[in-house]
C-alpha positions as CSV (number, residue, x, y, z in Angstrom):
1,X,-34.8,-17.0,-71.1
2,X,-35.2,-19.1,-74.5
3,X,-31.9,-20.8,-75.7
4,X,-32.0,-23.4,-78.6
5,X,-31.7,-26.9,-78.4
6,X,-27.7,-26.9,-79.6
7,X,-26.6,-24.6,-77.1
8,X,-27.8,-27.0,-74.0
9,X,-25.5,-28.7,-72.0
10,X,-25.4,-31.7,-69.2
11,X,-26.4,-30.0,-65.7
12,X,-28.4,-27.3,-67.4
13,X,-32.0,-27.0,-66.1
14,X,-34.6,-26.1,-68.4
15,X,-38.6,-25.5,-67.8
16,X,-41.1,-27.9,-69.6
17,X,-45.1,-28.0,-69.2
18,X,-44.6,-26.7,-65.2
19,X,-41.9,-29.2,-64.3
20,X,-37.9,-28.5,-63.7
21,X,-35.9,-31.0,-65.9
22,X,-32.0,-31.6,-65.2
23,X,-30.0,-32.8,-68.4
24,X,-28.4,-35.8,-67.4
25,X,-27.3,-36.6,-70.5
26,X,-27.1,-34.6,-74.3
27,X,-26.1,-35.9,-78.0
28,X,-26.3,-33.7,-80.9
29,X,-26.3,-36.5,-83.9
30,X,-26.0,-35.3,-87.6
31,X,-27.0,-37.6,-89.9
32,X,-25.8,-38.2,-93.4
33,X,-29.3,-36.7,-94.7
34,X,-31.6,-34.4,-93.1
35,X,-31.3,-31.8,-90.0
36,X,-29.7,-32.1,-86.9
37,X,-31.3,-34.4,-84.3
38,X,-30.5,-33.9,-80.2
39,X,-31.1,-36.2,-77.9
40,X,-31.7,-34.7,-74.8
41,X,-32.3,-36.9,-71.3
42,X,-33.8,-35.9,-68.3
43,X,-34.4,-35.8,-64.7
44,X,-37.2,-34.2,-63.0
45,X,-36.1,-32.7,-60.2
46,X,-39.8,-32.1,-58.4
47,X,-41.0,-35.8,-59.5
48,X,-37.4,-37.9,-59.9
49,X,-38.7,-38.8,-63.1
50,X,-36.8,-39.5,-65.8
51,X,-36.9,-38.8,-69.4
52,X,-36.1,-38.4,-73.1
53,X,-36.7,-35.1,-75.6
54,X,-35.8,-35.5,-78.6
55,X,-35.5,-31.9,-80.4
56,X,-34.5,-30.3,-83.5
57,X,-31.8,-27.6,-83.8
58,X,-34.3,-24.7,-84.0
59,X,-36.3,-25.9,-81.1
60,X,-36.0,-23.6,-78.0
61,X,-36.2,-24.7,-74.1
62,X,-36.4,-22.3,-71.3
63,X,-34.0,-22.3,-68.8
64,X,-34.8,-22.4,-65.0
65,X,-33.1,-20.0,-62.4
66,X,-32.1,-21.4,-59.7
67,X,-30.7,-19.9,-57.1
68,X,-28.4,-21.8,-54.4
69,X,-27.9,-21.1,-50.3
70,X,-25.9,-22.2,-47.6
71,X,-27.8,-24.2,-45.2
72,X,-27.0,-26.4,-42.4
73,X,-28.5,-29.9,-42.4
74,X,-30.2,-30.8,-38.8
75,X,-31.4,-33.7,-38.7
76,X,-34.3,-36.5,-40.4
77,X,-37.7,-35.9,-39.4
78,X,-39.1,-39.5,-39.7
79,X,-40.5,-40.4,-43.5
80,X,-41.6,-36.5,-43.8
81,X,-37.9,-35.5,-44.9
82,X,-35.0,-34.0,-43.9
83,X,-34.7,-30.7,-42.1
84,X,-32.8,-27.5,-43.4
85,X,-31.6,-24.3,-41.7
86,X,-30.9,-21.5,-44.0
87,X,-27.6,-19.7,-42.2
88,X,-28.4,-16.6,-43.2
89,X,-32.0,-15.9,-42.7
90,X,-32.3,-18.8,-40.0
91,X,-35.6,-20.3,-41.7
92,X,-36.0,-23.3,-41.5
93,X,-37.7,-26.1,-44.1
94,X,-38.1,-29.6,-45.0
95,X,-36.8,-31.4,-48.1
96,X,-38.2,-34.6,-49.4
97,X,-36.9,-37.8,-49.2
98,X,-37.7,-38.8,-52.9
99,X,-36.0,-35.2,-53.9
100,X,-32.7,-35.8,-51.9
101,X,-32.7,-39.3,-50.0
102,X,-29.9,-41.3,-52.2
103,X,-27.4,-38.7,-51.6
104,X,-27.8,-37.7,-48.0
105,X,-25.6,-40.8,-47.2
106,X,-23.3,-38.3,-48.2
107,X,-24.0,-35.5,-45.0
108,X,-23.4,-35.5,-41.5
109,X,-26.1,-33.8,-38.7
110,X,-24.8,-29.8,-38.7
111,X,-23.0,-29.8,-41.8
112,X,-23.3,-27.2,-44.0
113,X,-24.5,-27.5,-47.5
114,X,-25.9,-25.6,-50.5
115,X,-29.4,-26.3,-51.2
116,X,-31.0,-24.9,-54.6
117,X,-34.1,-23.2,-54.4
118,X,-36.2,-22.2,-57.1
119,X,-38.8,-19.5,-56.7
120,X,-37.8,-19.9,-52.7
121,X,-38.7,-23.6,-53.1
122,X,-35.9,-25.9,-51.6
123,X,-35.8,-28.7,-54.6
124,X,-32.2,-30.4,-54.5
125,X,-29.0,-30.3,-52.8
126,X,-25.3,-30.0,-54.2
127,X,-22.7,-32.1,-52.8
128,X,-18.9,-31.1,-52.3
129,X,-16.9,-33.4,-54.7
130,X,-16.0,-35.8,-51.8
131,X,-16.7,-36.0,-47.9
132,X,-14.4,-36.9,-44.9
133,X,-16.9,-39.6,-42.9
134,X,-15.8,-42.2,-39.9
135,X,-16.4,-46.1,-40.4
136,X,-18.6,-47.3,-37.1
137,X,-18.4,-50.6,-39.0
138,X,-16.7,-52.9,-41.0
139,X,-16.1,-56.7,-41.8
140,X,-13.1,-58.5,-39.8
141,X,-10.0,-58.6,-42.7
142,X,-9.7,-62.2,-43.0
143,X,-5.6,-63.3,-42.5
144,X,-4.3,-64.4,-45.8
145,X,-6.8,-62.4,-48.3
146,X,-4.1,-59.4,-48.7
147,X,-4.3,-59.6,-53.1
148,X,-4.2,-56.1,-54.4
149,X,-7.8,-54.4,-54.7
150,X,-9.8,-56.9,-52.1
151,X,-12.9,-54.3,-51.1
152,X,-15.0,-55.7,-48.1
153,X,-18.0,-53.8,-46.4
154,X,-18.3,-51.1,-44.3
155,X,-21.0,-48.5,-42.6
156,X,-19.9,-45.3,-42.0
157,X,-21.7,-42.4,-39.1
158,X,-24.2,-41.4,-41.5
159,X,-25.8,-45.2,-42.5
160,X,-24.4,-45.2,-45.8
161,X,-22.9,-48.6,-47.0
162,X,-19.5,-48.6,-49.0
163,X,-16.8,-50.6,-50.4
164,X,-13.1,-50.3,-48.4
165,X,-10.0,-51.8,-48.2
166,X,-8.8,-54.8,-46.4
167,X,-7.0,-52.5,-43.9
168,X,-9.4,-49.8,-42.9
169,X,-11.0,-50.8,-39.7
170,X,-14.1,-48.7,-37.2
171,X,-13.3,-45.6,-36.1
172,X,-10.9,-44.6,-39.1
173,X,-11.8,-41.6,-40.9
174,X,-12.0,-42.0,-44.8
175,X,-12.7,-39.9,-48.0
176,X,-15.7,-40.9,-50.1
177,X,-16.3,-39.5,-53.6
178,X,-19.7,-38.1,-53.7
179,X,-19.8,-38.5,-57.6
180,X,-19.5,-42.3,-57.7
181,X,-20.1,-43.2,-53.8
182,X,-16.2,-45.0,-53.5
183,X,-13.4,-45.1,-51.1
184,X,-10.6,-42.6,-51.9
185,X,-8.3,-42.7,-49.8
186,X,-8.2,-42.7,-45.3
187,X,-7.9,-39.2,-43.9
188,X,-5.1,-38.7,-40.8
């Protein structure tokens, strides 16, 4: 399906020479004289490359379908990737690490997930807009250093490295925003 350059938006992903682009970013500038100009950047979501297009207001992109399936996450499989159950079909298949590695910090072992497929190939995942993980390590609060907004660092189960509070210690469960990776709050 064709759509035209002005009716893009962030998130949207479009088809270009073979290769699946996600919008990261769009500007539509008009300029005192002459057309419309947008600025359109880019992620490839088979390569992780990133890019620019710039395009004019007629200029048409075709838009990609993807199409998006519970799965359950099972575990890392060495550099290969991480391993994928689909819950309804029971399939299994592997995801690479330079398609989803930064943000599976962000998943536990048997947690379910949506991965997006397009034509049946796995190529991302999407993250709930926080996760509930458990600190298995943090830096001793030092006595004394109890100023407002003093972060120190911490581990949590699934290896990823965040920025807490003074007070949270190992074994306490806390909310992490998947969007920007930081502590939001501890979970009872």
């Amino acid at each position: 399906m064709g759509v035209r350059a002005t009716e893009l938006r962030k998130g949207t992903v479009i088809q270009k020479n073979g290769d699946l682009l996600l919008i990261t970013e769009y500007t539509h500038l008009t300029p005192g004289k002459g057309q419309a100009i947008n600025h359109i950047k880019t992620r490839s979501l088979i390569t992780g490359t990133t890019g620019a297009i710039r395009a004019g207001s007629g200029d048409t992109f075709e838009v990609a379908f993807l199409d998006r399936r519970k799965s359950q996450y099972l575990y890392r499989e060495g550099d290969t990737g991480f391993v994928f159950m689909d819950e309804e079909t029971y399939d299994q298949f592997h995801l690479k690490p330079d398609l989803v590695g930064e943000v599976m910090g962000y998943v536990k072992e048997s947690t379910s997930i949506d991965v997006t497929f397009h034509d049946g190939t796995p190529i991302g995942v999407a993250l709930p807009a926080s996760v509930e993980l458990e600190v298995t390590e943090a830096e001793e609060a030092v006595k004394g250093n109890t100023a407002t907004n003093v972060k120190k660092d911490a581990v949590v189960e699934t290896g990823l490295k965040i920025r807490v509070p003074m007070h949270i210690s190992p074994g306490d469960m806390v909310k992490i925003s998947t969007e920007t990776g930081e502590f939001q709050g501890r979970v009872n």
